[in-house]
C-alpha positions as CSV (number, residue, x, y, z in Angstrom):
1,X,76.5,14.1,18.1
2,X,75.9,13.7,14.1
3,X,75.4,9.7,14.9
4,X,72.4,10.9,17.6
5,X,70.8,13.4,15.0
6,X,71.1,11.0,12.1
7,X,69.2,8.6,14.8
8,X,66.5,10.9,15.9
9,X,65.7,11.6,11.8
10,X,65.3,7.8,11.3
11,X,63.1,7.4,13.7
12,X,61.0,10.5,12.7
13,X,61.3,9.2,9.5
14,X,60.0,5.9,10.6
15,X,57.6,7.5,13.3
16,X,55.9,9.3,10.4
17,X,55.8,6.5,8.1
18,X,54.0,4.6,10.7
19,X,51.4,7.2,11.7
20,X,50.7,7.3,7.7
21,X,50.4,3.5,7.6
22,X,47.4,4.3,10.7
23,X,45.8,6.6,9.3
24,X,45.4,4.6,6.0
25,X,44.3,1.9,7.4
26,X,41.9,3.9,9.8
27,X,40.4,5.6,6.6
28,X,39.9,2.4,5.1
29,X,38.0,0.5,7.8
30,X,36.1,4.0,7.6
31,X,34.7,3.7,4.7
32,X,34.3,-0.1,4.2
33,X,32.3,1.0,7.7
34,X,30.4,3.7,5.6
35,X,29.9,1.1,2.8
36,X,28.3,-1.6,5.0
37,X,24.4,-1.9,5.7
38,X,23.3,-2.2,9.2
39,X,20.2,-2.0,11.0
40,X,19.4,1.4,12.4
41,X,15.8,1.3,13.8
42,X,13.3,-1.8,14.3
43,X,9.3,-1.9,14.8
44,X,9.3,-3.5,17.9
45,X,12.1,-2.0,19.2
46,X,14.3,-4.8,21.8
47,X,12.7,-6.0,24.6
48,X,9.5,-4.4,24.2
49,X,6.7,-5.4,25.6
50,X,3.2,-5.3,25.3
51,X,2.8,-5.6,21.3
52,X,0.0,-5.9,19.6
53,X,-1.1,-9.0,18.4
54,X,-1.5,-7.9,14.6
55,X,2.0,-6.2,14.5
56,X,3.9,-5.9,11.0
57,X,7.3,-5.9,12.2
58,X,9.7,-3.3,10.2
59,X,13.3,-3.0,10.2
60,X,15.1,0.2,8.7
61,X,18.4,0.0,7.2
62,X,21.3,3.0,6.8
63,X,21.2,2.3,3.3
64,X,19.0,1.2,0.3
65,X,18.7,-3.1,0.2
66,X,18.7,-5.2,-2.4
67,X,14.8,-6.3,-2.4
68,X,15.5,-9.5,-4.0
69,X,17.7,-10.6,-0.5
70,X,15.2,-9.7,1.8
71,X,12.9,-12.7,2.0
72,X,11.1,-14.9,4.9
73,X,14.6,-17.1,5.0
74,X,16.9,-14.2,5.6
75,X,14.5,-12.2,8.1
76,X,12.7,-14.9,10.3
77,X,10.5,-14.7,13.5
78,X,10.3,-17.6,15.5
79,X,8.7,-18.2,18.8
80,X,11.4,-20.1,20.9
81,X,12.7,-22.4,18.5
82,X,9.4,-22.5,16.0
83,X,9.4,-20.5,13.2
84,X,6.5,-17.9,12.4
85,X,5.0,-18.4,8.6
86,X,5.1,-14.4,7.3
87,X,6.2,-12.9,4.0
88,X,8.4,-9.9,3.6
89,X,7.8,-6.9,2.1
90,X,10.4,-3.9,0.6
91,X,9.8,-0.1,0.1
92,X,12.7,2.9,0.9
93,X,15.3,1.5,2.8
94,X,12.9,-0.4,5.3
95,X,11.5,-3.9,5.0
96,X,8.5,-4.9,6.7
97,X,7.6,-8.7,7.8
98,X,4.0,-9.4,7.8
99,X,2.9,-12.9,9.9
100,X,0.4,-15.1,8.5
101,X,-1.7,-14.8,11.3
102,X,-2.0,-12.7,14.8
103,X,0.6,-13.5,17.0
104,X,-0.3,-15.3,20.5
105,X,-0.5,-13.2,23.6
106,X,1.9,-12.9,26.6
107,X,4.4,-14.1,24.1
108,X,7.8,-13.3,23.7
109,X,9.3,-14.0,20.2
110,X,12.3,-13.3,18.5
111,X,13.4,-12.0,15.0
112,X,16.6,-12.8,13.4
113,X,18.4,-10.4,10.0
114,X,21.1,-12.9,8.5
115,X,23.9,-12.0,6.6
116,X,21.8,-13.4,3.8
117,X,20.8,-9.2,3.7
118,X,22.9,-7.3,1.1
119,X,22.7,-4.2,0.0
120,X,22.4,-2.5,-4.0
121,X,26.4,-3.3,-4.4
122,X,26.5,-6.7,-2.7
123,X,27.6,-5.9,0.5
124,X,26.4,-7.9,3.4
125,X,25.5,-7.7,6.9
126,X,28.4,-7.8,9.3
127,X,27.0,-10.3,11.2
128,X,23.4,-11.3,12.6
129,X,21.0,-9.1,14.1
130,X,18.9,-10.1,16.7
131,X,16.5,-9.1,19.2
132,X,13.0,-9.9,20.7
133,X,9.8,-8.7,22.4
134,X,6.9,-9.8,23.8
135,X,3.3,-9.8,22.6
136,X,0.2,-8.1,25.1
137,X,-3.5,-9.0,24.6
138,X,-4.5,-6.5,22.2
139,X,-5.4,-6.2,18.7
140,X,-4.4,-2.7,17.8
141,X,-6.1,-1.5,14.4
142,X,-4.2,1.9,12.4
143,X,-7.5,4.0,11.5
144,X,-7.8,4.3,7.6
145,X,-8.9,7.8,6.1
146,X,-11.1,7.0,3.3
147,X,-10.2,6.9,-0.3
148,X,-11.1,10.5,-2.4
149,X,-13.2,9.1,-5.3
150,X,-13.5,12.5,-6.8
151,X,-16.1,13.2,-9.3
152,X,-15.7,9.8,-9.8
153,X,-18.0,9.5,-6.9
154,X,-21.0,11.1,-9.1
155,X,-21.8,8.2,-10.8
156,X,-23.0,4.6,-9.4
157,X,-21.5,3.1,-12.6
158,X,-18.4,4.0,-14.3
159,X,-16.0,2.3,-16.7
160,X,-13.6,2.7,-19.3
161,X,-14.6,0.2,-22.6
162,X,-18.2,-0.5,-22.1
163,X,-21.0,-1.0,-19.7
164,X,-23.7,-4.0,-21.3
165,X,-27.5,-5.2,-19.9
166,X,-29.6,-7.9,-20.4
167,X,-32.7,-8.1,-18.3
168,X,-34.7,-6.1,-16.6
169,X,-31.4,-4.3,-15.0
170,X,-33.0,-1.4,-12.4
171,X,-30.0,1.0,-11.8
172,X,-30.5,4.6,-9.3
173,X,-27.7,7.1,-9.6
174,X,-25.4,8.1,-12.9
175,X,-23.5,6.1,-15.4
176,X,-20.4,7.6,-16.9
177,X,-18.7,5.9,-19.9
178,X,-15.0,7.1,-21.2
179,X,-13.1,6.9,-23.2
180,X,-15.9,4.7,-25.0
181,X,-18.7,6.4,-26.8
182,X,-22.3,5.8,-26.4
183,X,-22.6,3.2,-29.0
184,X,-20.1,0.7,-26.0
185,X,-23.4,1.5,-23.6
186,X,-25.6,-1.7,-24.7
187,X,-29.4,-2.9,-23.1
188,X,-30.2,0.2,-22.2
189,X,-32.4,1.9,-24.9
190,X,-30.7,5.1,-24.6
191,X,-33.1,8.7,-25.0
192,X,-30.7,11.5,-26.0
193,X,-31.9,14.6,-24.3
194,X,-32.0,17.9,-26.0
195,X,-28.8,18.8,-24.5
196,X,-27.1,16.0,-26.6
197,X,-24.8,16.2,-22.9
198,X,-26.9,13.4,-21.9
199,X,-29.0,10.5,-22.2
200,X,-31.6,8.9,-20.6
201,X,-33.2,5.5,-19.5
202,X,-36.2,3.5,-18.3
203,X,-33.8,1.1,-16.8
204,X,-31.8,4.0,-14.6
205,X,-33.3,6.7,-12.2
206,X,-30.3,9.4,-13.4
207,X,-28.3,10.0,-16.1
208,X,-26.0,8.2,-18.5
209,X,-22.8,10.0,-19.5
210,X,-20.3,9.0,-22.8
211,X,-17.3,10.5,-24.0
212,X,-19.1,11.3,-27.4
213,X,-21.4,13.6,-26.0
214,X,-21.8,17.3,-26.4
215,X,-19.5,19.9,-24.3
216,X,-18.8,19.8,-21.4
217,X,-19.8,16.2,-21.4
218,X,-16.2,15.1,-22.6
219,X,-14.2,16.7,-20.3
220,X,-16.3,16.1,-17.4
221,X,-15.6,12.3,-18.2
222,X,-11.9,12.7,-18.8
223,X,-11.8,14.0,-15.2
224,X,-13.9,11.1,-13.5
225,X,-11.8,8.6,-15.4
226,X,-8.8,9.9,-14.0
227,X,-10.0,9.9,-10.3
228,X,-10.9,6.4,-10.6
229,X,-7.5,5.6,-11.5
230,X,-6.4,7.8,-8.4
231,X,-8.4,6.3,-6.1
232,X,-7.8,3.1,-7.1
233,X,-3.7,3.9,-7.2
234,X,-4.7,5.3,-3.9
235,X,-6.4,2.2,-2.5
236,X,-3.4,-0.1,-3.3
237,X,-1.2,2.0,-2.3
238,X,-2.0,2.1,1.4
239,X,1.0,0.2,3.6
240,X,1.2,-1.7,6.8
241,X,-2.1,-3.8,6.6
242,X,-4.1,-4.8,10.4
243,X,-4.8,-8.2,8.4
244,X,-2.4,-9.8,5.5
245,X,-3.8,-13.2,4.0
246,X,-6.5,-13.5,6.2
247,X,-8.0,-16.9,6.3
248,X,-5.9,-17.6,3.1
249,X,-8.5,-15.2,0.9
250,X,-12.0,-17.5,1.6
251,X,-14.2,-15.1,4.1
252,X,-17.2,-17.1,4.1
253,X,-18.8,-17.0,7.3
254,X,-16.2,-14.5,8.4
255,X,-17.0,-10.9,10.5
256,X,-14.5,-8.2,9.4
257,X,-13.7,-5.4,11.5
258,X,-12.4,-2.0,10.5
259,X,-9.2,-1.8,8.2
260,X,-6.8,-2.2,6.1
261,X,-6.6,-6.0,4.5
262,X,-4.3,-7.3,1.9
263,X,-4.3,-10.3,0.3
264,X,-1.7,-11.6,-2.5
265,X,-4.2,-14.2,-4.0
266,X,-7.8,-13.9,-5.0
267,X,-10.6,-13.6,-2.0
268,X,-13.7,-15.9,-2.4
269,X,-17.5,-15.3,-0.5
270,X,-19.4,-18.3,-0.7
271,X,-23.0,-18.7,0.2
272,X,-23.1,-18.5,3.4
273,X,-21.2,-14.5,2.9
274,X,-19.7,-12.5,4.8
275,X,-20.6,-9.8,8.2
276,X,-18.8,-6.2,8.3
277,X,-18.9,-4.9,11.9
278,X,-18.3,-1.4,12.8
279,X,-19.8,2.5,13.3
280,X,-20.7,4.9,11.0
281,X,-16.9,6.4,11.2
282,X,-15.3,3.4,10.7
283,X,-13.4,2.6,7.5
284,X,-12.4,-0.9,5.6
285,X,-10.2,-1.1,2.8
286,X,-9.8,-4.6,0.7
287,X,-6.5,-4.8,-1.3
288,X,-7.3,-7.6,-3.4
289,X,-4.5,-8.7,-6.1
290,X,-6.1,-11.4,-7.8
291,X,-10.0,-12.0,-8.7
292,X,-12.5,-11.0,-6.0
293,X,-16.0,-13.5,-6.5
294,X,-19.2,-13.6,-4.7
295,X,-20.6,-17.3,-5.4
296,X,-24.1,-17.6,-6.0
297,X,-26.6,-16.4,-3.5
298,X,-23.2,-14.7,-1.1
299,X,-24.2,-12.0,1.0
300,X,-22.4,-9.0,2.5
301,X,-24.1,-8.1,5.3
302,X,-23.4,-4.1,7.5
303,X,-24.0,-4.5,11.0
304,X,-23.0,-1.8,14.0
305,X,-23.9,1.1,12.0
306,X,-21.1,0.5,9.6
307,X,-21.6,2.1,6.1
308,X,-21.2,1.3,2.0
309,X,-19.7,4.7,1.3
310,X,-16.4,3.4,4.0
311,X,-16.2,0.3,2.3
312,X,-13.4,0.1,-0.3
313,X,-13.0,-3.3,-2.6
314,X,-9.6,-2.7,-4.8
315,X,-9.3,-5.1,-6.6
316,X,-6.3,-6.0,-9.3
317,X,-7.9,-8.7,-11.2
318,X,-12.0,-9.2,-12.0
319,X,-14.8,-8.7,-9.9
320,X,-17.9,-11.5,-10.1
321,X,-20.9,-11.1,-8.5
322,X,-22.9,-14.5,-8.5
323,X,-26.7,-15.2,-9.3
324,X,-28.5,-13.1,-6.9
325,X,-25.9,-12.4,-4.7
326,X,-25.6,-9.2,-2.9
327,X,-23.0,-7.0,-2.6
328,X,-22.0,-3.6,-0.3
329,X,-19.5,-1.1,-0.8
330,X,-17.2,1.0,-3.4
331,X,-15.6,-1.7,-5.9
332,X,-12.4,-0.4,-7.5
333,X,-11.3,-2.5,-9.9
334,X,-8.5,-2.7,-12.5
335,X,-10.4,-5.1,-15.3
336,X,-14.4,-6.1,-15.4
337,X,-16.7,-5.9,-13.0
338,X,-19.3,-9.2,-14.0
339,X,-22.9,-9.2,-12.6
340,X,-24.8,-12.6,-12.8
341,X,-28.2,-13.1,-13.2
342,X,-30.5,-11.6,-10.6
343,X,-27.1,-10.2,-8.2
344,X,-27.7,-6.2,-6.1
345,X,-24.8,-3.8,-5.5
346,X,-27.3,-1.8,-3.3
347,X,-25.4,1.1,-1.4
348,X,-22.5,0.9,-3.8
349,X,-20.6,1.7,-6.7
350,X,-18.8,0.0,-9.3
351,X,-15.8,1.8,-10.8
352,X,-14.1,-0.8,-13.1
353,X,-11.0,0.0,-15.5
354,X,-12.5,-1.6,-18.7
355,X,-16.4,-2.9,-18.8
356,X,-19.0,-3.4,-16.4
357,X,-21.5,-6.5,-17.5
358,X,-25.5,-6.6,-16.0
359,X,-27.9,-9.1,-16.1
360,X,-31.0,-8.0,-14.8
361,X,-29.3,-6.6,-11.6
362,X,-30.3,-3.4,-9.1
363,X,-27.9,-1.1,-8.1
364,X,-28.7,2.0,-6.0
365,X,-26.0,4.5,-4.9
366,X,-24.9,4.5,-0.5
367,X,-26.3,6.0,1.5
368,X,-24.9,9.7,2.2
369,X,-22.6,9.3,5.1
370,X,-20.2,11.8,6.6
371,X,-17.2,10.2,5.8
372,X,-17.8,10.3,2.0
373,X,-19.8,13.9,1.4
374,X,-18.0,15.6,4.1
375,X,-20.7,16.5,6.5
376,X,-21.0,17.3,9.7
377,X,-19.2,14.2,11.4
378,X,-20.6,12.5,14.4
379,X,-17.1,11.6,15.9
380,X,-13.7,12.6,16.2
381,X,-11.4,10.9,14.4
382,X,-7.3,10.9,14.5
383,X,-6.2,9.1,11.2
384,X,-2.9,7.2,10.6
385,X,-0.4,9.5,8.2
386,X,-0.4,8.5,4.8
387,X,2.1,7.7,3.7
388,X,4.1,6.1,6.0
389,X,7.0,6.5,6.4
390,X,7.4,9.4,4.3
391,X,9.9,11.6,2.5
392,X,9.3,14.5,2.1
393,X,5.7,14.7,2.5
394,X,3.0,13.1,4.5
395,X,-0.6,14.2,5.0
396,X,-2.6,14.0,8.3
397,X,-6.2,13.6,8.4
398,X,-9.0,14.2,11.3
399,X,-12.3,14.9,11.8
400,X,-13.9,16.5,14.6
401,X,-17.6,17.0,15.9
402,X,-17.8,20.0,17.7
403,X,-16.4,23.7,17.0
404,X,-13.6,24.3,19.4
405,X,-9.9,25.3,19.6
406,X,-8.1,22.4,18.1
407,X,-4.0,21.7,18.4
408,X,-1.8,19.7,16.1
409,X,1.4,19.2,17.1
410,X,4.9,16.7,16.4
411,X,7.1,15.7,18.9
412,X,10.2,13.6,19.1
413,X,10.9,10.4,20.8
414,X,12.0,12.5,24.1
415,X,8.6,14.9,24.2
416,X,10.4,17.5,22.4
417,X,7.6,19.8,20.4
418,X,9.0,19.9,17.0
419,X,6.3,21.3,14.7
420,X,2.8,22.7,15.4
421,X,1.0,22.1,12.2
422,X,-2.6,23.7,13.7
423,X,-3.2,25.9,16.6
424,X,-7.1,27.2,15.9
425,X,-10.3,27.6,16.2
426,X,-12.1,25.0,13.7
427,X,-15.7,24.2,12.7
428,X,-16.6,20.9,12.9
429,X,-15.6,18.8,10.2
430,X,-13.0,16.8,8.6
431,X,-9.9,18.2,7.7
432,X,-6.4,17.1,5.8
433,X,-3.3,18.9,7.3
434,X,0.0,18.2,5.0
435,X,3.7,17.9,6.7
436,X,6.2,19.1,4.4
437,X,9.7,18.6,5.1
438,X,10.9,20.7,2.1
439,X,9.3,23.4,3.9
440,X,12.2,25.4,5.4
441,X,11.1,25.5,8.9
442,X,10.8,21.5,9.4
443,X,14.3,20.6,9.2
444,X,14.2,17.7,11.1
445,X,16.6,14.1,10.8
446,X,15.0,10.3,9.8
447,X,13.9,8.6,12.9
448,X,10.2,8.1,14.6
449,X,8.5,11.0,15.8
450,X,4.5,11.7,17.2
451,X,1.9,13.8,16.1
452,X,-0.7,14.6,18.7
453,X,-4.1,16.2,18.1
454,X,-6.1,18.0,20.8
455,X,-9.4,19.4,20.5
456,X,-11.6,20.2,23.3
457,X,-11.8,16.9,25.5
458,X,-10.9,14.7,23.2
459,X,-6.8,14.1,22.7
460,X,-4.9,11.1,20.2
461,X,-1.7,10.1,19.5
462,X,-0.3,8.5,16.8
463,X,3.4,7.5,15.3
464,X,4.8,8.6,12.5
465,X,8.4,7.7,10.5
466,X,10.2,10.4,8.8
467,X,13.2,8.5,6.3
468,X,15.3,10.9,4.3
């Protein structure tokens, strides 16, 4: 009897030791589980069909990635056995593959994450991760809102270290000049009104502005300075181009439809310029990170109804206008904006970062469109979130044309209504509704999710992607 109880506590003994061994081990694949990245959500998602033919595909990990390991070699797309040219891109914890070019229709490709992918403390992959889809017939563009110039949309000129003209230089609209004073405003023959808040000139149909000037002259250029920066932060901060590199920067010859376009070199109009196509509503945005050059005698040239006041040239580097070329649009950029000999920004503005240069040049403000003054639009409009993804906080824009009980509501990927941000009567016009998730009553979990917009007849959808 002792020898069976002496037994039966060995192997308790030995029972218990061995559940203890188990459960140490089971906690330890746990967490080296916990500690390794894997894929959680892709843009496609497998064996989805009818994608667009611009798509950026995105793939979001559980965890922050080390940036420097997510390159075209470690994500690849390939169309049976041929590799797609692309670059890769980086932000939160979702990486984003832009092709070189659209992708060919009825298509089915596949995308490949190595175990080249690590994470912030090393840790790779498991093991590949792969999965496909196939391409429709469409070109599916992501409706820009336009950029908010702020008061820096009063004045048709406005820079940071100088603004110089030689020539007979025939400007209509203001010029604002800051942190600079009036002495760094050259060519121009400047009257001082009575004010001292102001000068005048025979060369400009407005007013010229310097940081010098009498109150509240100062202040008021201290504030359009800074929302030049914003909007041009604003600008180059938009994500998931429709077009990335397109025709490797050169758009001579080229029609450009509505947009967001990226390029990571320098773009280039030649002579024979360039055609934007589109309505009144539409909106184009140029992310340029390099020099942006209209050759001698380039044209841009609106057609469709499309306006100046929607067309946004960021631009990291220089701008240069050639001899009597003609520019269009809202020029953003970070250094000088150069104007040749005899070149027109007619319905534009040129907001540069240090000095703007003339040479016997006419500029004239756009034309007032709805889009930029926030009149009465002529359309209604559902605008991509921005940013996206988010966390915590996106904003959603819209316009619409007639008064009218309008809804705005989020659902989930099953239907699920799981925020109505409006529910209201509304006058016509456009409107910017922010979603919050530090707001107590959103508490919602990272994943994809749709906001829907109804307002009289007229009903969008779009998708948006929540990452916490």
């Amino acid at each position: 009897m002792k020898n069976e109880t002496n037994y039966s506590k060995t192997l308790l003994i030995r029972w218990t030791r061995f559940i203890g061994v188990m459960l140490t081990i089971a906690f330890m694949v746990n967490v080296t589980t916990l500690a390794q990245p894997t894929v959680n959500l892709t843009n496609p998602a497998n064996a989805e069909t009818g994608v667009a033919l611009n798509i950026q595909i995105t793939t979001t990990f559980n965890m922050a990635m080390d940036a420097l390991t997510l390159t075209a070699s470690t994500i690849t797309l390939k169309q049976g056995t041929t590799q797609v040219s692309g670059f890769v891109s980086y932000s939160g914890m979702t990486s984003t593959y832009i092709p070189s070019s659209n992708l060919v229709p009825n298509t089915t490709y596949s995308v490949t994450i190595t175990t080249g992918v690590k994470n912030l403390s090393g840790d790779a992959i498991v093991n590949n991760y792969v999965w496909s889809f196939t391409t429709g017939t469409a070109v599916v563009f992501n409706p820009q809102p336009p950029v908010d110039l702020g008061t820096a949309g009063n004045f048709v000129l406005l820079a940071k270290t100088g603004i110089s003209s030689t020539g007979t230089t025939q400007i209509t609209g203001d010029i604002g000049l800051s942190p600079a004073a009036a002495s760094f405003i050259t060519g121009f023959g400047l009257i001082a009104d009575a004010s001292g808040t102001f000068s005048s000139s025979s060369l400009v149909t407005g007013k010229l502005y310097a940081a010098d000037y009498a109150a509240p002259t100062p202040t008021m250029m201290i504030t359009a300075v800074g929302d030049m920066e914003t909007a041009y932060t604003n600008a180059a901060g938009r994500v998931t181009p429709d077009f990335s590199e397109l025709y490797t920067g050169n758009l001579t010859g080229q029609t450009l439809l509505p947009g967001l376009y990226k390029w990571t070199t320098g773009v280039l109009v030649s002579a024979g310029g360039v055609t934007i196509s589109g309505s009144a509503s539409d909106v184009w945005i140029f992310q340029i990170a390099q020099n942006l050059t209209l050759g001698n005698g380039a044209m841009v040239t609106l057609i469709g109804g499309a306006q100046a006041s929607n067309i946004f040239w960021q631009v990291a580097g220089q701008v240069t206008l050639g001899t009597t070329a003609a520019m269009q649009g809202i020029i953003l950029c970070k250094t000088q904006i150069a104007m040749n000999t005899g070149a027109t920004l007619n319905n534009g503005r040129a907001l540069a970062q240090t000095a703007i240069t003339l040479d016997a040049n006419a500029i004239t403000t756009p034309t007032v469109t709805s889009v930029e003054n926030d009149l009465t639009p002529q359309a209604f409009t559902l605008f991509q979130n921005y940013p996206n993804p988010f966390n915590p906080s996106t904003k959603i824009q819209y316009t619409i044309a007639n008064s009218g009980l309008v809804s705005l509501k989020v659902f989930d990927v099953l239907g699920n209504e799981v925020a109505v941000l409006v529910n209201s009567n509304q006058e016509a016009g456009n409107y910017t509704v922010p979603f919050n998730m530090n707001k107590a009553k959103w508490n919602l979990s990272s994943g994809v999710y749709f906001y829907r917009l109804e307002a009289g007849a007229f009903v969008s959808t779009k998708k948006l992607i929540l990452l916490k």
